[in-house]
C-alpha positions in Angstrom: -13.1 11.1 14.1 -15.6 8.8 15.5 -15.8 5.4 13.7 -18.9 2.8 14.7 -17.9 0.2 11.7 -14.7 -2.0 11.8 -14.3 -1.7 8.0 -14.5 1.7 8.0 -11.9 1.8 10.1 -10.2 -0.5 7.9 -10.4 2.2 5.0 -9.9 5.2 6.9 -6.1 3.4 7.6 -5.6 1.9 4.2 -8.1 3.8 1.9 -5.4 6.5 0.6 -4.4 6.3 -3.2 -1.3 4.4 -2.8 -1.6 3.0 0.9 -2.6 -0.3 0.6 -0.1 -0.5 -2.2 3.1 0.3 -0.3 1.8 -1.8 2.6 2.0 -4.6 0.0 5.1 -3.7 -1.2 6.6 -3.8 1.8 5.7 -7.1 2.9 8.5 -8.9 1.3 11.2 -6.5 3.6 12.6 -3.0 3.9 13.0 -1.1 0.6 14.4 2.0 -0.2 11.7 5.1 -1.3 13.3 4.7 -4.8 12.5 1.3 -5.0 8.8 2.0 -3.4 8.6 4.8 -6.6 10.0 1.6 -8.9 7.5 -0.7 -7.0 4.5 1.6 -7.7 5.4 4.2 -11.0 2.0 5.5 -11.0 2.3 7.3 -8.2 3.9 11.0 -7.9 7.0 11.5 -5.8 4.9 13.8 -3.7 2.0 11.9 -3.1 4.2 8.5 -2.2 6.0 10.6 0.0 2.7 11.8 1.8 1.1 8.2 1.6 4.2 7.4 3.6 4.3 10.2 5.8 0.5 8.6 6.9 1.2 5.4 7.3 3.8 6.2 9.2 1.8 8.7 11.0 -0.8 5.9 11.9 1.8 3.3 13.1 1.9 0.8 9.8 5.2 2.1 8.8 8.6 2.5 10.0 10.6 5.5 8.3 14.5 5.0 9.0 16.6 7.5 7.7 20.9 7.1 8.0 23.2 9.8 8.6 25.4 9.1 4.9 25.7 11.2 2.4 23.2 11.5 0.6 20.5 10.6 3.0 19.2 7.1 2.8 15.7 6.6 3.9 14.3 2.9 4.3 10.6 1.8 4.9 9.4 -1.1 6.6 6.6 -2.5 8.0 6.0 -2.0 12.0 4.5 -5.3 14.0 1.3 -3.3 13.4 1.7 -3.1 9.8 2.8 -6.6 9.3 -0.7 -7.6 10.2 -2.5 -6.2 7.7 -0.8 -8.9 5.7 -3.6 -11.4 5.7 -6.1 -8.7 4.4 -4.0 -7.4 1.6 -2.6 -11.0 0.4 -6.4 -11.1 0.6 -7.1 -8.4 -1.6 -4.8 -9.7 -4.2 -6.2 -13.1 -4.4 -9.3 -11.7 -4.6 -8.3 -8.9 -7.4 -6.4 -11.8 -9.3 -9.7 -13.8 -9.8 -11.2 -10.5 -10.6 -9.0 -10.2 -13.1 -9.1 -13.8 -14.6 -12.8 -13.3 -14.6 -12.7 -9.8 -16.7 -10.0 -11.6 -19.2 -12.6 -14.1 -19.7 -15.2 -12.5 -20.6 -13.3 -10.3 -22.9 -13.5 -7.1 -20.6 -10.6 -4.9 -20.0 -10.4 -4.2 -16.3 -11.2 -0.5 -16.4 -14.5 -1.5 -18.3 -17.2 -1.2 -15.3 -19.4 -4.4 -15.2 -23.6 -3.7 -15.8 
């Protein structure tokens, strides 16, 4: 796919459901996929698992899996994942005041503003 635009780009990368999510996630270090499915309990094992597979796929994540029984897998961030971290501690600050703003004006955040 041909991409002209640097934010689209951007999406194409980190647009899927749970992707910028995990990428978030795993800022703070390695975690385990169970702790990823604690982390983000909204998403379906299946669709973490291909959200991974992606990311992984487009060289923001590193998949390690250790020969123990049973199989523990680990996810972290590759050098190329980590920096994405200035856009999505972006996108949080950004969604907080979002948020603070909706609170005060008595909206829930699902409610769409006019």
């Amino acid at each position: 796919m041909e991409r002209h635009c640097p934010v689209e780009a951007t999406v194409d990368i980190i647009g899927g459901k749970y992707k910028s999510l995990v990428l978030y996630k795993l800022i703070t270090g390695t975690l385990r996929f169970s702790q990823l499915r604690r982390a983000i309990p909204c998403a379906t094992p299946k669709m973490l698992t291909q959200q991974l597979r992606e990311l992984e796929r487009d060289g923001l994540v590193r998949r390690e899996v250790f020969p123990v029984v049973p199989p523990r897998v680990e996810y972290s961030l590759t050098d190329f994942g980590r920096s994405m971290e200035p856009v999505l501690k972006a996108m949080s600050a950004w969604g907080k005041g979002y948020l603070l703003k909706q609170e005060a004006e008595g909206k829930s955040p699902q409610e769409k503003s006019v």
